[in-house]
N, C-alpha and C positions, 0 to 999 in steps of 0.2 A: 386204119385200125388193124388188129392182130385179129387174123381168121382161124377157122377152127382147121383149115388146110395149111395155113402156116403154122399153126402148133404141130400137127403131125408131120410136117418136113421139118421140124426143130428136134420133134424127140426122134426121128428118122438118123436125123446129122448126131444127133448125143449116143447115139446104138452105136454107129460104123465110126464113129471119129476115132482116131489115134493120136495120143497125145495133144488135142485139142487141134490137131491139123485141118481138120474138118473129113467128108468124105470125096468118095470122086463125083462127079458132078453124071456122068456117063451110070452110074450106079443108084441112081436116084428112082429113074423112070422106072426101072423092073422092081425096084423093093418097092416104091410108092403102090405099085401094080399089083404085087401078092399081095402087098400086105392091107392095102385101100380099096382096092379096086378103079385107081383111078390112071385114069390116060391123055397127060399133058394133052396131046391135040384136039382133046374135046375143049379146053378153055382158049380165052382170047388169046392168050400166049403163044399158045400153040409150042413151045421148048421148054423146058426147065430153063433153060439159062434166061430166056426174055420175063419168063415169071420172077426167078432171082434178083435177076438185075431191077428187074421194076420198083423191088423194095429196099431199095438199100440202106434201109434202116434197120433192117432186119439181118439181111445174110450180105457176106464178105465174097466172092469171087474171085480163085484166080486169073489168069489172062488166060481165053482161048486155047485149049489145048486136049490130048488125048486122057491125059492124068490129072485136069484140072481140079481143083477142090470147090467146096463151098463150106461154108463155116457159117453159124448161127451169129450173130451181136447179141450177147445177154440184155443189154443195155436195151434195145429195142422192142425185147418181150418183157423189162422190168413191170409197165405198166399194164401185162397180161395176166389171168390169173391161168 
């Protein structure tokens, strides 16, 4: 199911996206961090990216890299309110 920390990296990715590209994936950690208070290494994941990946119903991923993006799936928070 769709967590109340996956809604906040959803409306996180809808703030910083450009043209629907999504954000940088590298940019995630410090805005989740002001604006949550939260620090990927406290959860099982331990990266954003291992979080990302794990739901890939949810968010889209590019390949490994410095400027990689991540992108929300609408389709996977349809059934979220």
């Amino acid at each position: 199911g769709v967590t109340d920390l996956d809604k906040k990296i959803r409306t996180m990715i809808a703030q910083h996206s450009t043209k629907g590209e999504g954000m940088r994936i590298a940019d995630l950690a410090p805005k989740m961090h002001v604006a949550h208070g939260i620090r990927i290494s406290t959860l099982p994941e331990k990266t954003w990216r291992s979080y990302l990946l794990a739901r890939p119903g949810l968010f889209d991923l590019d390949p490994r890299g410095p400027d990689a993006k991540v992108r929300f799936r609408p389709g996977g928070f349809a059934t979220a309110a």
